[in-house]
C-alpha positions, 0 to 999 in steps of 0.5 A: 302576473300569475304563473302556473307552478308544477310540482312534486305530490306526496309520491316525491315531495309534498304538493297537493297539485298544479298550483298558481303563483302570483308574482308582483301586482295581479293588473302589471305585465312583470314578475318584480313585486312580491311573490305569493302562492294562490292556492291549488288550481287541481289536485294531481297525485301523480306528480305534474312535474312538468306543464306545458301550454295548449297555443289557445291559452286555455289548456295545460297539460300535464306530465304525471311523473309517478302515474307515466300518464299525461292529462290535459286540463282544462282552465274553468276559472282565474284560480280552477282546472279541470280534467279533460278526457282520460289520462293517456299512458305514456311511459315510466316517469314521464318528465315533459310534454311539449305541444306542436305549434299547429296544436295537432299533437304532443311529445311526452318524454320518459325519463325511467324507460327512455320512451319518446311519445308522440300523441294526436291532439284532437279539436277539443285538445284531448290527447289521445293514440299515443305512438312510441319512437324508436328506441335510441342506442347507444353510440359509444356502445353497451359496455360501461368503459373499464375504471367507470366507478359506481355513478357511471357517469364521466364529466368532460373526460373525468370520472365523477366521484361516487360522494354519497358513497364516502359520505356513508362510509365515512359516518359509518366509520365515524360512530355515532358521536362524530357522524354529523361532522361528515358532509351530507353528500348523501342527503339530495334526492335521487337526480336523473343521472342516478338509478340502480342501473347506472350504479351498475356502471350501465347505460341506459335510455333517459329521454328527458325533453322535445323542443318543436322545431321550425321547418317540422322538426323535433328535437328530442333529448337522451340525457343517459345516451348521451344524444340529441335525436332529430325527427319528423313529425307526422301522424303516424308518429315521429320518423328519426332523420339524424342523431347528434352525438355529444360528449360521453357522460355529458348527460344532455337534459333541456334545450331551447331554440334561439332565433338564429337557428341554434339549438343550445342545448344544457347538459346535467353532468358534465355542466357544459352548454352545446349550440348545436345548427343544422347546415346547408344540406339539412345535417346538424352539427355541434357547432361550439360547447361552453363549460359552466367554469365554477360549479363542483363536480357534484352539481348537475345542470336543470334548466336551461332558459333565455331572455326575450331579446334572445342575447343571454342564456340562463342555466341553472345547476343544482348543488351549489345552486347557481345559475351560469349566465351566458352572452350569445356571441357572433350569429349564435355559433358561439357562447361565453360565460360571463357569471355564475350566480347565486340563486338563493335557494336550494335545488334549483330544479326550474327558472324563467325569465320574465323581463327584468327578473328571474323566477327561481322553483327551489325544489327542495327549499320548498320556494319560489324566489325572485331575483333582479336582473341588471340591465346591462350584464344580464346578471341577477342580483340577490334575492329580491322576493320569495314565497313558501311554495311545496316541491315546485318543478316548472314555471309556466306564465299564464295567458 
């Protein structure tokens, strides 16, 4: 099978554009054969980091992470795209796009000014008057919360420790001679959690993710607030009908709607998975919260993904580049962790599951890699394949 693959250009990484992976055979329906890079379907120097489909099949659109924009391409052949219509503007360092079902719209969402923009489709699929949401505020108010050391940010209850800081104090105290003997705690890229702001001990909106929900609903993420806000979507824009409030610090990132009705939702700091449901009356709850026991207080959780039956969640965490695998329990109200894989390459910033294997983007290992699932636990195994591959991001199979 083959997979798009978006990337990092030159601004943050080293790719050229969105490129296309070609996992096992080109004629078999799995990803469990070897992996090879294709080539470069379109150049795109302003970062498509994030790509989602068009439900046709034959559109993708592109979340241009340095240029705030979103672009629509068109597929032309089994390797091309190209543009169609005009970027749209959408906001500083856009980081997702996600696409209503009916196809008459988009969601882009601003990780640098914490904007939620919704965006007609037209007939041809371009996008096109871009509406921006309320802007969210933050529940536990404006003042960083006296003690908060410099990253700003808490995990379950305890503050994080600013290990980049020490790390550069203590090689400077070092000397030259000794300075390779200090943990290079400093030497990742910038995450989410991570801006001049929150270094200032100060909250701020970091929008990162919209999942389309049956019934006409959105849910939108707010990974700096600390939210998950729910909204109607019309064509005037997106109408806010509930925030749901998550733990301080938790840092909501990505979620995915399972077919019982929850919403599980991965949070980057404090490493925990949320299912989150609506009740009788329409109003949504956290209904449980599971931490990824073992990863260190210097990891940040990505991708958040599930298995075709639905009975696993996969979630990945970038420091120790691990995976947390986690068994759906009762009607979906409840989860438990089960494992903490080994992902096998650096920076797992995006993975997904393709029946028997678990496509891991390694972001700064520059690779894809793959990893066999067993058949009764759910865990991956080691690596199985992997392929050179520049700063990749997301994962999209192909239609």
């Amino acid at each position: 099978m083959r997979l798009w693959v978006g990337a990092y250009a030159a601004d943050a990484g080293s790719a050229e554009g969105i490129g296309i992976l070609q996992a096992g055979e080109s004629d078999a329906p799995g990803a469990s054969g070897p992996l090879g890079m294709v080539g470069t379907a379109v150049a795109a120097p302003g970062s498509p980091s994030w790509i989602a489909p068009h439900p046709s099949g034959d559109l993708l659109y592109a979340a241009l992470e340095s240029d705030g924009v979103v672009q629509a391409y068109r597929r032309v052949s089994d390797k091309r795209l190209a543009p169609i219509g005009a970027p749209i503007e959408a906001g500083e360092a856009v980081c997702h796009v996600a696409v209503a079902p009916d196809a008459t719209s988009l969601v882009a969402s601003c990780w640098g000014d914490g904007r939620v923009v919704r965006m007609d489709l037209d007939a041809a699929g371009r996008p096109s008057r871009p509406v921006i949401a309320a802007e969210a505020a933050d529940p536990y108010g404006s003042s960083p919360e006296e003690g908060t050391v410099s990253t700003g940010a808490r995990v379950s209850g305890a503050v994080v420790p600013d290990l980049a800081a020490a790390a550069r104090a203590l090689r400077d105290a070092a000397g030259d001679e000794y300075a390779h003997l200090v943990p290079p705690y400093d030497d990742v890229p910038e995450t989410d959690a991570e801006s001049e702001e929150a270094a200032a001990g100060a909250r701020v909106s970091r929008a990162h993710q919209a999942t389309f929900l049956p019934g006409g609903l959105v849910a939108t993420t707010d990974m700096g607030l600390d939210l998950v806000r729910l909204w109607r979507n019309a064509p005037s824009g997106l109408r806010l009908v509930q925030e749901v409030v998550l733990p301080k610090g938790s840092g909501p990132r990505h979620g995915v709607w399972h077919p019982s009705g929850h919403l599980y939702v991965v949070t980057e700091l404090s490493r925990e998975v949320f299912a989150l449901a609506g009740d009788r009356e329409g109003r949504w709850h956290v209904r449980s919260g599971e931490p990824l026991l073992g990863t260190l207080d210097t990891d940040t959780a990505a991708e958040l993904s599930m298995s075709r039956d639905g009975a696993t969640l996969y979630a990945g965490v970038r420091g120790s580049d691990t995976v947390g695998v986690l068994t759906v329990r009762g009607a979906g109200e409840a989860l438990q962790l089960t494992a903490l894989a080994e992902t096998g390459t650096h920076w797992p910033r995006h993975h997904l599951v393709v029946d028997d294997t678990l496509l891991v983007a390694g972001q700064l290992a520059d690779e894809i890699v793959s990893l066999p699932l067993d058949a009764r636990t759910g865990v991956p195994g080691r690596v199985r394949h992997r392929t050179v591959s520049a700063s990749p991001t997301r994962l999209l199979a192909m239609r």
